[in-house]
C-alpha positions, 0 to 999 in steps of 0.5 A: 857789813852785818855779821854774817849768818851762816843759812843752809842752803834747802833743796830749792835754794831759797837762800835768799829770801830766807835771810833778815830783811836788813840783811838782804838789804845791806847785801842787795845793795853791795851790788847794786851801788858796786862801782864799775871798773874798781874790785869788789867790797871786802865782803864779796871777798870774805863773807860766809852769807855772800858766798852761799848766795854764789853757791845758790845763785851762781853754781846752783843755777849756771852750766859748770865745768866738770871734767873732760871726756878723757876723764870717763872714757868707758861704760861704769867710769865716773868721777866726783866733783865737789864745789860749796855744799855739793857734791856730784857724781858724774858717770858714764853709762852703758849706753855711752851718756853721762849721768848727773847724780848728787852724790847724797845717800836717800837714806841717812845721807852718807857720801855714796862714792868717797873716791875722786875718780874710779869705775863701778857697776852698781853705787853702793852706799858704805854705810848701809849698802843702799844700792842704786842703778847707775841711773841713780834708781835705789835697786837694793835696800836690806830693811829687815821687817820693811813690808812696806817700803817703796824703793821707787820712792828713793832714788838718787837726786839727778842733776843735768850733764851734757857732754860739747866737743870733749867737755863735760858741764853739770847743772844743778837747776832744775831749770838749766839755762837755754843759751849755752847751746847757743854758746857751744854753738861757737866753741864746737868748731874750735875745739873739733879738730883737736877731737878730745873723744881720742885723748886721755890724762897725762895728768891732774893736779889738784890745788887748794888756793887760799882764797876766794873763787872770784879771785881766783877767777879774777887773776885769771882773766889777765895777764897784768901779773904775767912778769910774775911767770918767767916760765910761761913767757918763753912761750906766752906772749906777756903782751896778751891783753893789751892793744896799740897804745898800751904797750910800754917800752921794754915790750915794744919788741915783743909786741912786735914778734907777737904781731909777725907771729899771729899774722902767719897763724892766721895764714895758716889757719885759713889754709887749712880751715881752722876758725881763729877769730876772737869771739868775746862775749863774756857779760853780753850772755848768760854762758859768758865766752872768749875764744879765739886761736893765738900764736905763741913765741918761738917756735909756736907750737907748745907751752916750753922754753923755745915753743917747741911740741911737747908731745911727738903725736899731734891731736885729732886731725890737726895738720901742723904742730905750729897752730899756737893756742885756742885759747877759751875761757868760760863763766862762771868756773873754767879756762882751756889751752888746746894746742896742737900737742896737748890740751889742758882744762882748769876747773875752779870748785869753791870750797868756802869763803876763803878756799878754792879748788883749782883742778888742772888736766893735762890731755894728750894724745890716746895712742901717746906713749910716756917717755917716748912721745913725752916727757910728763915733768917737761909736758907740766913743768910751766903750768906747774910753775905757772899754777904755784905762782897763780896761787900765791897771787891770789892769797896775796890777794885774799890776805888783802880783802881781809884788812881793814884798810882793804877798798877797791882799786880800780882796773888798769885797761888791760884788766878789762875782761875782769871787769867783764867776768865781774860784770857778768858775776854782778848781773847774774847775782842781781837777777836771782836776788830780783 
């Protein structure tokens, strides 16, 4: 691979047609001869050029997990997100909407709000207090001597948001693609009945993985790895992913549990109207989706050691406890668990070649009180647990991508949504460089 040049990206993402023609050859080409079925060239990996190709051409252009509604429950609450060279402010404004603003100063470019979350009226800049409205319009600029100065000329840049079902997505193109509302069109009806309008944050835990936003993704997108989470298996089947013939041995009988199990949730969810069939169309659209409702172990209502509630209030207008997961999982940056109890969102935000952000909110309940309806350590403790395991795989990983010896393996067959998220990764790339 050529040695990486590290391109800014320009305010119409021309990346790529920017770069040396052999360069953008060479790079074209890692996609275009990428084998199916087998992990990725080193480079996709471990280059600084590739990665700022993801940023323009995946991030830059795709509908991107945010934040929940929990998260901006009132008029002036907003929070930053921050992926690749970005940085968004997303806040909810007095007439109940969510505003996009890049969170970039008109003036000499200084970060507007330096806090991850808060609530404010006005934006003031900390460096030389520009003022903008909370529709990003500059409403206050001391220019000692400036006769002249045009303030309509100089308001914050806008991004798209749209709020589905609780979940708040961002787009920085200027033209978002159209098929996410068919898209929401098929997650809405899960989600409703878990009504994230009326939850709020148990809490956020904020991790830095040491590796690469496509292995992060990647680790993911099957559950291969799942002996390597004694914590979630008490609740979360080990054999998600595999189908009859897969199954080895010392699993035969967890299969089998796992079978009885989904049999009555699915009895129960016809009873009481609840959609729980999968829907898997993760590289067959551009706002790749699976979702389906599954059961869970034990008493099949929680992420805990016997599968028992963690929290004493059920969500929205759900009717029983023991509705296992919805699961649901979108490309290109985000994975959910609504339950009966609780709801957690992970978002994943790259922060170079080698680092990302992985963002994990625990809702409950808004009228859920702590220590009496939950326990917040019991509430987090197997994702907690789940997610430090998660971590060292994927810098395991990115250890591996970075050594000579490094080449694509393949995927075994119950890795076949990875091959999915990496198919649908390829496509959408090849498209922008086309």
């Amino acid at each position: 691979m050529t040695a990486s040049v590290n391109v800014p990206l320009n305010s119409r993402g021309k990346l790529a047609a920017s770069l040396p023609a052999e360069q953008l050859a060479e790079i074209s080409a890692l996609f275009e001869f990428r084998r199916t079925g087998y992990s990725l060239d080193a480079p996709f990996y471990t280059d600084r050029t590739i990665f700022n190709i993801d940023m323009e051409a995946i991030f830059g252009q795709h509908w991107i997990f945010a934040a929940s509604t929990a998260e901006l429950p009132e008029p002036g609450d907003y929070v930053t997100v921050d992926y690749g060279p970005y940085s968004l402010i997303v806040l909810r404004n007095d007439d109940g909407a969510v505003n996009v603003l890049h969170n970039v100063c008109r003036h000499r470019g200084a970060r507007v709000l330096t806090e991850a979350a808060g609530s404010t009226g006005n934006l003031v800049c900390g460096y030389h207090s520009w003022t903008y409205s909370p529709e990003g319009n500059l409403i206050h600029a001391s220019a000692p001597g400036e006769t002249k100065f045009d303030k309509s000329c100089f308001g914050l840049k806008r991004a798209h948001g749209r709020e589905v079902a609780g979940l708040i997505f961002v787009c920085i193109a200027d033209e978002p693609p159209t098929d996410f509302d068919e898209t929401a069109k098929i997650f809405e009806p899960y989600l409703a009945p878990h009504d994230l309008s009326k939850t709020k944050i148990a809490y956020q835990q904020n991790i830095i993985e040491e590796g690469n936003w496509k292995l992060v993704m990647e680790n993911n997108r099957e559950c291969y790895h799942c002996d390597g989470h004694p914590e979630l298996a008490c609740s979360l089947f080990p054999t998600w992913g595999l189908t009859e013939g897969l199954i080895p041995p010392h699993l035969e009988e967890v299969w089998n549990r796992n079978k009885d199990a989904q049999s009555s949730l699915e009895e129960r969810c016809r009873r009481y109207g609840l959609p729980y069939e999968v829907v898997e169309q993760l590289d067959t659209r551009i706002a790749g989706i699976r979702i389906s409702r599954e059961s869970l172990d034990g008493e099949g209502e929680s992420f805990s050691a016997d599968g028992r509630r963690l929290s004493k209030k059920l969500l929205g207008d759900l009717p029983d406890f023991r509705l296992g997961r919805c699961s649901m999982h979108l490309q290109p940056n985000s994975w959910f668990h609504f339950l009966g109890d609780h709801v957690i969102t992970f978002g994943v935000f790259p922060i170079n070649e080698h680092q990302s952000l992985v963002r994990t909110t625990w809702l409950v309940a808004d009228d859920a009180v702590e220590g009496v309806d939950y326990d917040l350590e019991k509430l987090t403790y197997t994702w907690k647990q789940t997610n430090l395991q998660d971590k060292a795989f994927v810098e395991l990983c990115q250890q591996g991508a970075g050594s000579p010896a490094y080449e694509p393996g393949p995927y075994m067959k119950s890795e076949y949504q990875v091959e999915a998220f990496i198919n649908w990764y390829v496509q959408r790339v090849q498209e922008h460089l086309a």
